[in-house]
MOPAC internal coordinates of N, CA, C and O (Angstrom, degrees):
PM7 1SCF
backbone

  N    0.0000 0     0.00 0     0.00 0    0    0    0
  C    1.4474 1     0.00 0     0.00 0    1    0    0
  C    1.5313 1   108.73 1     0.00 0    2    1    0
  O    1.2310 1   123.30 1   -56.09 1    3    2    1
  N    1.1823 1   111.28 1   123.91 1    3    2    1
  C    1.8267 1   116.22 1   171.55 1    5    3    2
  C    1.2974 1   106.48 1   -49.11 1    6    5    3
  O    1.2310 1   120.88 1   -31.59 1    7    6    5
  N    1.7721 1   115.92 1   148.41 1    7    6    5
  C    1.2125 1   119.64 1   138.72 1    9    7    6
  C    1.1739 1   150.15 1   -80.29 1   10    9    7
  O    1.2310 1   122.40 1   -65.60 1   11   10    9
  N    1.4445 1   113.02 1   114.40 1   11   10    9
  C    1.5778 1   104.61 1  -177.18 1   13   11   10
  C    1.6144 1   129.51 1   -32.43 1   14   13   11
  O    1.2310 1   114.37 1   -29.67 1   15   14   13
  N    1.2836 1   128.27 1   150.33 1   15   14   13
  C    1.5889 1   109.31 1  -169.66 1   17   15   14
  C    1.8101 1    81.47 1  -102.33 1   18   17   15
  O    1.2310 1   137.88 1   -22.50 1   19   18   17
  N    1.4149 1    82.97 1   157.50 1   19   18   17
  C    1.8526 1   101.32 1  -171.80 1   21   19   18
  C    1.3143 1    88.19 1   -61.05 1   22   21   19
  O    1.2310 1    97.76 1   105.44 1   23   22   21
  N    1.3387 1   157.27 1   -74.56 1   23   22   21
  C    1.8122 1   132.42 1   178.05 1   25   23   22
  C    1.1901 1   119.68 1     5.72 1   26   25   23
  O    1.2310 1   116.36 1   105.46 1   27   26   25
  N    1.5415 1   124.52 1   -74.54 1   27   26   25
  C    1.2698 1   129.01 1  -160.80 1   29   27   26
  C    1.5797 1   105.02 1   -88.46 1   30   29   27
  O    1.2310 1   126.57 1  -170.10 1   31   30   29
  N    1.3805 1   104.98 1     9.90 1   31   30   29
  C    2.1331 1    98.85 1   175.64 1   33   31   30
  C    1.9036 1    85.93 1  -105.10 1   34   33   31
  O    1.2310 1   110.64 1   152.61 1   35   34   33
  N    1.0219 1   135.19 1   -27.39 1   35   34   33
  C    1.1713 1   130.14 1  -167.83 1   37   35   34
  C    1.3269 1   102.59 1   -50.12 1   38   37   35
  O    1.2310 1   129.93 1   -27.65 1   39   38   37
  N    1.8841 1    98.46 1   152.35 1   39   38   37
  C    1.5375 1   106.71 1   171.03 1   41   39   38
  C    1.5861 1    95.31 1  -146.36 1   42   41   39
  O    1.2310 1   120.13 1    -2.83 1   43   42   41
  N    1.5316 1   117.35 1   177.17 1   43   42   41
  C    1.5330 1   121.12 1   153.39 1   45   43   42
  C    1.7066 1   108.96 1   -78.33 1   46   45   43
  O    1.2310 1   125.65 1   -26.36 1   47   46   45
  N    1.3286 1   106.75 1   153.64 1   47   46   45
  C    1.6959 1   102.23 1   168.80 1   49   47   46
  C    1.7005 1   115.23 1   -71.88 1   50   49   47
  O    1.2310 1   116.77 1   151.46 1   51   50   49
  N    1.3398 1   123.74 1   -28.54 1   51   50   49
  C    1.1965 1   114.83 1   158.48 1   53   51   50
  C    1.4630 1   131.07 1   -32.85 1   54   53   51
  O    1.2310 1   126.39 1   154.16 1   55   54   53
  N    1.3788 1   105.33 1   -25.84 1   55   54   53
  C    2.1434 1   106.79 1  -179.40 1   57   55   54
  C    1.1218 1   102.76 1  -104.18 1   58   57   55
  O    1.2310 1   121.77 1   165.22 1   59   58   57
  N    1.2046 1   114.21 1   -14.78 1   59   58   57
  C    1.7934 1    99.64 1   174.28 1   61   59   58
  C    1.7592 1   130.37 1   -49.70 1   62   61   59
  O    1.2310 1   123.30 1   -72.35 1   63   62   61
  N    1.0833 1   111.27 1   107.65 1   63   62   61
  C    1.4836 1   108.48 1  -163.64 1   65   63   62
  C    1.8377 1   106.21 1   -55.02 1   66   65   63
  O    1.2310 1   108.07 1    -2.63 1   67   66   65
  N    0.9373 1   139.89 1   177.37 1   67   66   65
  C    1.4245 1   146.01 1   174.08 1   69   67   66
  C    1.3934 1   121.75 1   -69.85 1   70   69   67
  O    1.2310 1   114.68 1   -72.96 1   71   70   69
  N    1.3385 1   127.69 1   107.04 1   71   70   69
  C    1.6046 1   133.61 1  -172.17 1   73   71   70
  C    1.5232 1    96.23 1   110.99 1   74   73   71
  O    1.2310 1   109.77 1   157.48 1   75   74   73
  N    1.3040 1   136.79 1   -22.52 1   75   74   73
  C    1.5310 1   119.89 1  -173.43 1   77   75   74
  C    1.8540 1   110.72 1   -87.63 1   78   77   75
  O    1.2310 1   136.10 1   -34.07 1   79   78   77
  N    1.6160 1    86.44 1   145.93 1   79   78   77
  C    1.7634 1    88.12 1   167.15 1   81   79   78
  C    0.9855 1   112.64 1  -120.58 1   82   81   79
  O    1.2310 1   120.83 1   -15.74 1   83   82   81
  N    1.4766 1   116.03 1   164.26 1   83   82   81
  C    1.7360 1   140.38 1   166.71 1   85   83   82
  C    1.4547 1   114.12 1  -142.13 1   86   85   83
  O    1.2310 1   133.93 1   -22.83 1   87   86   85
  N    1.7165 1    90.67 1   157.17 1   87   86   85
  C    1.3671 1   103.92 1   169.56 1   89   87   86
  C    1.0507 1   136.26 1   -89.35 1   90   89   87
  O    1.2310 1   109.26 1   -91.22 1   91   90   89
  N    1.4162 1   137.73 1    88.78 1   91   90   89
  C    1.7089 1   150.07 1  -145.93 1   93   91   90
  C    2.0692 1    87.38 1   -53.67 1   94   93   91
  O    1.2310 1   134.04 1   -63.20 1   95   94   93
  N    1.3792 1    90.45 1   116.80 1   95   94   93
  C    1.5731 1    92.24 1   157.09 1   97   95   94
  C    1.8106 1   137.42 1  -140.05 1   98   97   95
  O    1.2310 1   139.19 1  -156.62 1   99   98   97
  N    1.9180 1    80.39 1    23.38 1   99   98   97
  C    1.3455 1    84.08 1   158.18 1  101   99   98
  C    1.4645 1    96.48 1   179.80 1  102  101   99
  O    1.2310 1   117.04 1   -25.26 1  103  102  101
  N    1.4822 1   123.24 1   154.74 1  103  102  101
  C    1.5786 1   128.72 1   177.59 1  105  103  102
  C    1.6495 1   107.32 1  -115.33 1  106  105  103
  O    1.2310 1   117.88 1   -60.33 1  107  106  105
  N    1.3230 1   121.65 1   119.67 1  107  106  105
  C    1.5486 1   112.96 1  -177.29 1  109  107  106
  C    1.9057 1    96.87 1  -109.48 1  110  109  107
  O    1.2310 1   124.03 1  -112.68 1  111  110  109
  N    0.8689 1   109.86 1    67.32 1  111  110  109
  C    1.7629 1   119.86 1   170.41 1  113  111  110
  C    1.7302 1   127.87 1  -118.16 1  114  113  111
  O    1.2310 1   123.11 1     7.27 1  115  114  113
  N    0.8071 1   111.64 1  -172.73 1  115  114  113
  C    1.9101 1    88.50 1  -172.82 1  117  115  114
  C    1.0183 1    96.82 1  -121.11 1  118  117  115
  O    1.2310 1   109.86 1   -35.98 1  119  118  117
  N    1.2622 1   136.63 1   144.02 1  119  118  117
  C    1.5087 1   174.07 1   143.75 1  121  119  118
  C    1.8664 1    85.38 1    35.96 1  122  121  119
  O    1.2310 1   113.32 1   106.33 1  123  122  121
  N    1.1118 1   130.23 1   -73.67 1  123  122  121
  C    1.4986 1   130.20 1  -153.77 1  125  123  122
  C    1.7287 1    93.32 1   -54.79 1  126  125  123
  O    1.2310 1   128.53 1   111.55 1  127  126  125
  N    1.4010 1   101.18 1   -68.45 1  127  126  125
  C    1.3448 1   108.67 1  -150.42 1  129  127  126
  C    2.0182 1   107.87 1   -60.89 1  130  129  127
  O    1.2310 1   124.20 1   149.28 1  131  130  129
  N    1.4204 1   109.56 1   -30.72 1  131  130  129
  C    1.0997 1   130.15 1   163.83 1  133  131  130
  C    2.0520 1   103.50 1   -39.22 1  134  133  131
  O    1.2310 1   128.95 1   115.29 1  135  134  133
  N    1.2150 1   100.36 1   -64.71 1  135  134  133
  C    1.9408 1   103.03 1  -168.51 1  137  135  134
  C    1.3458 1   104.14 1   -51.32 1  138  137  135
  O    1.2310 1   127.31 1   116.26 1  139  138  137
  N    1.6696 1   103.55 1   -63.74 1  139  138  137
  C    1.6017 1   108.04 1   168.40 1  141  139  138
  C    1.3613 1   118.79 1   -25.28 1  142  141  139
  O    1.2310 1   111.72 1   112.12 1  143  142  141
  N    1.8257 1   133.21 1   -67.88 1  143  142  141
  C    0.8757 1   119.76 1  -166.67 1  145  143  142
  C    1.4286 1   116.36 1   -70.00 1  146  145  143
  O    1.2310 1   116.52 1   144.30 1  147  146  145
  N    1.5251 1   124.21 1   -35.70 1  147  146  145
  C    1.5182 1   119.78 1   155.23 1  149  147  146
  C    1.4575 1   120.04 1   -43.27 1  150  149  147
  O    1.2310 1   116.84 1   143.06 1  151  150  149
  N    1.2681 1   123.62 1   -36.94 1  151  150  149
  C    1.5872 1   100.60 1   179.75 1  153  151  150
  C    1.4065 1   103.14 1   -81.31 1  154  153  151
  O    1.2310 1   114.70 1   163.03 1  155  154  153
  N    1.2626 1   127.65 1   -16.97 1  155  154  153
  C    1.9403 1   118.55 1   169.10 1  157  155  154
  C    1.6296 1    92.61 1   -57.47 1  158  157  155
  O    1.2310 1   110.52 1   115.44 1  159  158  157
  N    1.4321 1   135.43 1   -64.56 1  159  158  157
  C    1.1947 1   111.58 1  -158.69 1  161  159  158
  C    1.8456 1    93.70 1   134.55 1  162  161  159
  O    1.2310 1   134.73 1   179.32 1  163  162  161
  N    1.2758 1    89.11 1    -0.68 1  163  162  161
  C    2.0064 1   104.21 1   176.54 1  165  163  162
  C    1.4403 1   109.06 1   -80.99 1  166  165  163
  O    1.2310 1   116.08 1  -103.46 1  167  166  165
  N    1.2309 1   125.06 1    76.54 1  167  166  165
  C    1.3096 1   116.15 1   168.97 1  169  167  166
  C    1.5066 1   119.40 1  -131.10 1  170  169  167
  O    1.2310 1   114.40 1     5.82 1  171  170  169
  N    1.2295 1   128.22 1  -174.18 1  171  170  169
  C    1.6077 1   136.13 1   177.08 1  173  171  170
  C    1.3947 1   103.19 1   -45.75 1  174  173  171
  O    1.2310 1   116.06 1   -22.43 1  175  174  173
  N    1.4187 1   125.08 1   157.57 1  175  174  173
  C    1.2603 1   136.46 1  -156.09 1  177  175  174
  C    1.6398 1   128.60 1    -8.76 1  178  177  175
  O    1.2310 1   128.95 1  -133.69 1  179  178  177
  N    1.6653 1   100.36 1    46.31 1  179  178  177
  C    1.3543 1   109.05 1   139.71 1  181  179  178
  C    1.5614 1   145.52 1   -92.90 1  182  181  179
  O    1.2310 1   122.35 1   -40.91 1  183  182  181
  N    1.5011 1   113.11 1   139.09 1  183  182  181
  C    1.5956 1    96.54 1  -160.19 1  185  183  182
  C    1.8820 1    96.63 1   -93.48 1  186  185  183
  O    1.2310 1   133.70 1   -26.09 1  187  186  185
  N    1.2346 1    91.11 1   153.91 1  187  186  185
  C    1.7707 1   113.55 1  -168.45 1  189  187  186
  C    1.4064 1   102.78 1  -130.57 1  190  189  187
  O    1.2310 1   124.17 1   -40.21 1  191  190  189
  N    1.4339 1   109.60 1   139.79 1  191  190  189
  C    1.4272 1   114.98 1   174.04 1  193  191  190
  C    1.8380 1   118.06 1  -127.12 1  194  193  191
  O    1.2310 1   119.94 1   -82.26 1  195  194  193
  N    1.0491 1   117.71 1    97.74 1  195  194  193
  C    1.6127 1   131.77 1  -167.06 1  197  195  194
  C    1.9375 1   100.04 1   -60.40 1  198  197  195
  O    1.2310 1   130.39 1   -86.08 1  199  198  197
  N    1.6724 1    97.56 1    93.92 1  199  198  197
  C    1.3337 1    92.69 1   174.80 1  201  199  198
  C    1.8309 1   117.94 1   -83.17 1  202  201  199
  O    1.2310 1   133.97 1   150.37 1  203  202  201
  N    1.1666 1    90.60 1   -29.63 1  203  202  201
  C    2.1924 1    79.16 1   170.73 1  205  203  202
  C    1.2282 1    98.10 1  -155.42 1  206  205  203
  O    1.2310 1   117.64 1   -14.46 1  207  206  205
  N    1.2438 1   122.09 1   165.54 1  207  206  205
  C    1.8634 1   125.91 1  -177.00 1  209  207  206
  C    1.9563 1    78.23 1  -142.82 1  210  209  207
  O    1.2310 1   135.05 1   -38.60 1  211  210  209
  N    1.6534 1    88.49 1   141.40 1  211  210  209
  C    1.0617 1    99.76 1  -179.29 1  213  211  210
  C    1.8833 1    93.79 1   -83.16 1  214  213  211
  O    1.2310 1   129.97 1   -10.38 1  215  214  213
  N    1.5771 1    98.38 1   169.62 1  215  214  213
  C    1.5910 1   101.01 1   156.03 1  217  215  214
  C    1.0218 1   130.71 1   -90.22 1  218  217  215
  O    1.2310 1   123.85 1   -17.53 1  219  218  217
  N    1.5999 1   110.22 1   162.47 1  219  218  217
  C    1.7011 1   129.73 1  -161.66 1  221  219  218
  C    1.3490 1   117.82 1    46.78 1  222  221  219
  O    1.2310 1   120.90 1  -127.96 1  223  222  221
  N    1.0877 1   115.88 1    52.04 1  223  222  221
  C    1.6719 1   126.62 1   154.20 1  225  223  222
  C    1.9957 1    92.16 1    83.96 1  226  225  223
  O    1.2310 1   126.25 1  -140.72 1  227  226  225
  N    1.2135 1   105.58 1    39.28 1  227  226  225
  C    1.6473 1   102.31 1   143.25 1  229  227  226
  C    1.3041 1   156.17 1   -99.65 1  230  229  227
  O    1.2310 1   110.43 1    28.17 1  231  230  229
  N    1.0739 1   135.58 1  -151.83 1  231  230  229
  C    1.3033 1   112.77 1   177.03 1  233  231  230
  C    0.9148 1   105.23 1   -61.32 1  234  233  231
  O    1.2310 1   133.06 1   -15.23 1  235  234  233
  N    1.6933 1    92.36 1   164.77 1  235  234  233
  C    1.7385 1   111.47 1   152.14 1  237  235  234
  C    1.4284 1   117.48 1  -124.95 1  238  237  235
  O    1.2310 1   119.27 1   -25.63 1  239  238  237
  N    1.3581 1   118.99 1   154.37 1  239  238  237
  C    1.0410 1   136.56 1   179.25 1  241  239  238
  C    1.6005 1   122.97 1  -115.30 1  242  241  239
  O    1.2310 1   132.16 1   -61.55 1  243  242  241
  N    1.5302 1    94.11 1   118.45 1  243  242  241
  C    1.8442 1    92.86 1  -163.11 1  245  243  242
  C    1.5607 1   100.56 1  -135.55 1  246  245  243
  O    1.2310 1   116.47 1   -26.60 1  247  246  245
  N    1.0980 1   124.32 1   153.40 1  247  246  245
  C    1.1789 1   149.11 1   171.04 1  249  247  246
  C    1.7205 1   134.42 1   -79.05 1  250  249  247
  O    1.2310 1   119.21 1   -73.52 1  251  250  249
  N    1.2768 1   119.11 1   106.48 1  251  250  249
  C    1.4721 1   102.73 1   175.84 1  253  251  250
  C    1.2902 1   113.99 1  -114.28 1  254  253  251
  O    1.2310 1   112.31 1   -67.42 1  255  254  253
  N    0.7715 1   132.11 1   112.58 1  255  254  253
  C    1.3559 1   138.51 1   170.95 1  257  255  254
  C    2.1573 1    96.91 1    72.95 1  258  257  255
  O    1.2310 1   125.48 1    34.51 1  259  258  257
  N    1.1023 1   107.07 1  -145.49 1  259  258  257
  C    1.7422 1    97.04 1   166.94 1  261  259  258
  C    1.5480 1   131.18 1   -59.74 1  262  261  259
  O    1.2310 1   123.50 1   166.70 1  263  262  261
  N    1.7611 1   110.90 1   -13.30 1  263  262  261
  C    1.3807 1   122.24 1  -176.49 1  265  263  262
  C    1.0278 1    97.64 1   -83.20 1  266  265  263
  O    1.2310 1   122.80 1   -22.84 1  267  266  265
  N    1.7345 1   112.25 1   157.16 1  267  266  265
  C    2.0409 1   116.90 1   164.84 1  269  267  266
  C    1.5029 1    94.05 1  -157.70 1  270  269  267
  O    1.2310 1   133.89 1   -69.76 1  271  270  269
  N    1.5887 1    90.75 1   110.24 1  271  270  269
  C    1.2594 1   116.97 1   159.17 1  273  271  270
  C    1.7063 1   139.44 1   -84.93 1  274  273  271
  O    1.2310 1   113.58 1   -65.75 1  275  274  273
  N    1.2223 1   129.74 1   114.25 1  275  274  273
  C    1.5517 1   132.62 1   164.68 1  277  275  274
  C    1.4917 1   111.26 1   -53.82 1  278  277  275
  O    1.2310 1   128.01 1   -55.84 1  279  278  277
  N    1.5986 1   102.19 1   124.16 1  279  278  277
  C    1.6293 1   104.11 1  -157.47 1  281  279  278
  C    1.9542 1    71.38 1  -135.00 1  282  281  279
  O    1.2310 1   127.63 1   -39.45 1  283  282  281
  N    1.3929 1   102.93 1   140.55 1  283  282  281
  C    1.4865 1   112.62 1  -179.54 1  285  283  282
  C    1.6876 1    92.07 1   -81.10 1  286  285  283
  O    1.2310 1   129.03 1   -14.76 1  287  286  285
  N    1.0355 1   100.20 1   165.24 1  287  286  285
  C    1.7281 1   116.19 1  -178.77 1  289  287  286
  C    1.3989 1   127.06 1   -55.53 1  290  289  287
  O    1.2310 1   121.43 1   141.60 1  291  290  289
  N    1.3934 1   114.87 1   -38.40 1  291  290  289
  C    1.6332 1   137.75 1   172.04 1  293  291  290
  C    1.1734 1    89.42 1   -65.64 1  294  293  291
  O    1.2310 1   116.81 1    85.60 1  295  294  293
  N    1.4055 1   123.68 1   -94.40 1  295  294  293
  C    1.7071 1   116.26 1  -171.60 1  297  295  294
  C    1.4785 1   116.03 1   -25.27 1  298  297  295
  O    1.2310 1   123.45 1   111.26 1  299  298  297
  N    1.1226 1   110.99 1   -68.74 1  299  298  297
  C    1.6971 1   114.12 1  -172.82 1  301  299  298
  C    1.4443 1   110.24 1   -51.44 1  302  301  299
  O    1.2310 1   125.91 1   152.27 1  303  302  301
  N    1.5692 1   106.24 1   -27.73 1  303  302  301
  C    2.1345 1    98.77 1   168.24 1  305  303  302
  C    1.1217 1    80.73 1   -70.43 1  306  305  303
  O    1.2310 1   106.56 1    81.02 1  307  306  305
  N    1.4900 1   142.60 1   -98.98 1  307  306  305
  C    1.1403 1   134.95 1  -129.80 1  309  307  306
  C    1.6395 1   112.96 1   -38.61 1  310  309  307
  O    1.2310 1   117.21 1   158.60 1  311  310  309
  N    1.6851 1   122.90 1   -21.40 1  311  310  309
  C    1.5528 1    99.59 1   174.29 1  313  311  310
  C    1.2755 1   110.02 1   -95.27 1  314  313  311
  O    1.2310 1   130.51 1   -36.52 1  315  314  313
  N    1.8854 1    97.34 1   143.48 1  315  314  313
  C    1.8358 1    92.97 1   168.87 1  317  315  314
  C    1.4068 1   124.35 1  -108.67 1  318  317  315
  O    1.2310 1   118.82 1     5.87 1  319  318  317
  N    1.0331 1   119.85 1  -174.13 1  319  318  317
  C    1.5057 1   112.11 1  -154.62 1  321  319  318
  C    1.5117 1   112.07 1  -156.67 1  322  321  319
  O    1.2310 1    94.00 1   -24.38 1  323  322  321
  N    0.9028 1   162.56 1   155.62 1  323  322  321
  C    1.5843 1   153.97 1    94.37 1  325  323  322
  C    1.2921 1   106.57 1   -63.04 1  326  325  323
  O    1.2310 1   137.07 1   -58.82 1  327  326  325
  N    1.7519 1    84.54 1   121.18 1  327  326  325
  C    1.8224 1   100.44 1   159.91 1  329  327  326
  C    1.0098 1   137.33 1   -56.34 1  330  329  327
  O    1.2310 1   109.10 1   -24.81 1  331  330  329
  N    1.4118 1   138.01 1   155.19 1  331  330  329
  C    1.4692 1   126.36 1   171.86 1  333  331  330
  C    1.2439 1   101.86 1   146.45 1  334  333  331
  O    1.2310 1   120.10 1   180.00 1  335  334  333

Protein backbone atom coordinates (compact mmCIF):
# COMPACT_ATOMS: atom_id res chain seq x y z
CA UNK A 1 0.00 0.00 0.00
CA UNK A 2 1.46 3.59 -0.92
CA UNK A 3 2.26 6.18 1.45
CA UNK A 4 0.32 9.04 1.82
CA UNK A 5 2.62 12.18 1.28
CA UNK A 6 2.57 14.30 4.59
CA UNK A 7 0.27 17.04 2.39
CA UNK A 8 -2.71 15.04 2.34
CA UNK A 9 -2.31 13.88 6.36
CA UNK A 10 -2.10 17.63 7.14
CA UNK A 11 -4.69 19.44 9.17
CA UNK A 12 -5.07 22.96 11.12
CA UNK A 13 -4.77 22.47 15.01
CA UNK A 14 -8.16 23.97 15.33
CA UNK A 15 -9.87 20.30 14.19
CA UNK A 16 -7.96 18.38 16.27
CA UNK A 17 -10.48 16.66 18.42
CA UNK A 18 -9.38 16.69 22.31
CA UNK A 19 -6.46 14.23 23.48
CA UNK A 20 -4.90 14.08 19.84
CA UNK A 21 -1.35 15.21 18.82
CA UNK A 22 0.57 16.57 15.83
CA UNK A 23 3.54 17.72 14.49
CA UNK A 24 3.25 21.61 13.76
CA UNK A 25 4.70 21.88 10.20
CA UNK A 26 3.88 25.05 9.27
CA UNK A 27 2.33 28.55 10.71
CA UNK A 28 0.44 30.74 7.99
CA UNK A 29 0.04 34.05 10.34
CA UNK A 30 1.79 37.37 9.88
CA UNK A 31 4.97 38.32 11.26
CA UNK A 32 3.54 39.50 14.95
CA UNK A 33 1.42 36.69 15.72
CA UNK A 34 4.08 34.25 14.23
CA UNK A 35 7.02 35.63 17.17
CA UNK A 36 4.38 35.22 19.80
CA UNK A 37 3.80 31.73 18.96
CA UNK A 38 7.67 31.04 18.85
CA UNK A 39 8.24 32.47 22.16
CA UNK A 40 5.31 29.88 23.54
CA UNK A 41 7.54 27.20 22.15
CA UNK A 42 4.92 26.83 18.93
CA UNK A 43 7.08 26.29 16.20
CA UNK A 44 7.93 23.88 13.07
CA UNK A 45 8.40 20.34 14.03
CA UNK A 46 7.10 20.63 17.41
CA UNK A 47 4.75 18.02 18.74
CA UNK A 48 1.45 19.53 20.44
CA UNK A 49 -1.23 17.82 22.18
CA UNK A 50 -4.93 19.56 22.00
CA UNK A 51 -6.17 19.07 25.57
CA UNK A 52 -9.87 20.67 25.18
CA UNK A 53 -11.32 23.04 22.40
CA UNK A 54 -13.89 25.03 23.66
CA UNK A 55 -17.35 25.02 21.68
CA UNK A 56 -18.48 26.81 18.55
CA UNK A 57 -15.26 27.86 17.18
CA UNK A 58 -13.40 28.70 20.57
CA UNK A 59 -10.45 28.45 21.98
CA UNK A 60 -8.24 25.85 22.19
CA UNK A 61 -6.16 24.66 24.64
CA UNK A 62 -2.95 22.77 23.81
CA UNK A 63 -0.01 21.62 25.41
CA UNK A 64 3.74 21.89 24.74
CA UNK A 65 5.84 20.05 26.37
CA UNK A 66 4.65 20.76 30.38
CA UNK A 67 3.20 24.33 29.26
CA UNK A 68 -0.65 24.69 27.90
CA UNK A 69 -1.53 27.51 26.25
CA UNK A 70 -5.21 29.10 25.18
CA UNK A 71 -4.75 29.82 21.51
CA UNK A 72 -8.08 31.67 20.09
CA UNK A 73 -9.56 29.66 17.18
CA UNK A 74 -8.16 31.73 14.10
CA UNK A 75 -4.64 31.26 15.35
CA UNK A 76 -4.95 27.60 16.08
CA UNK A 77 -6.41 27.27 12.19
CA UNK A 78 -3.66 29.10 11.16
CA UNK A 79 -1.26 26.18 12.64
CA UNK A 80 -0.77 23.06 10.60
CA UNK A 81 0.05 19.91 11.71
CA UNK A 82 0.17 16.13 10.93
CA UNK A 83 -1.49 14.01 13.34
CA UNK A 84 -0.07 11.28 15.12
Amino acid sequence: MPRKDRRSREADLATLPAGSRGRITGIAAGDDTRRELYSLGLLEGVEVRVVRRAPRGGAVLVAVGASQYALGHDVAAAIRVVPG
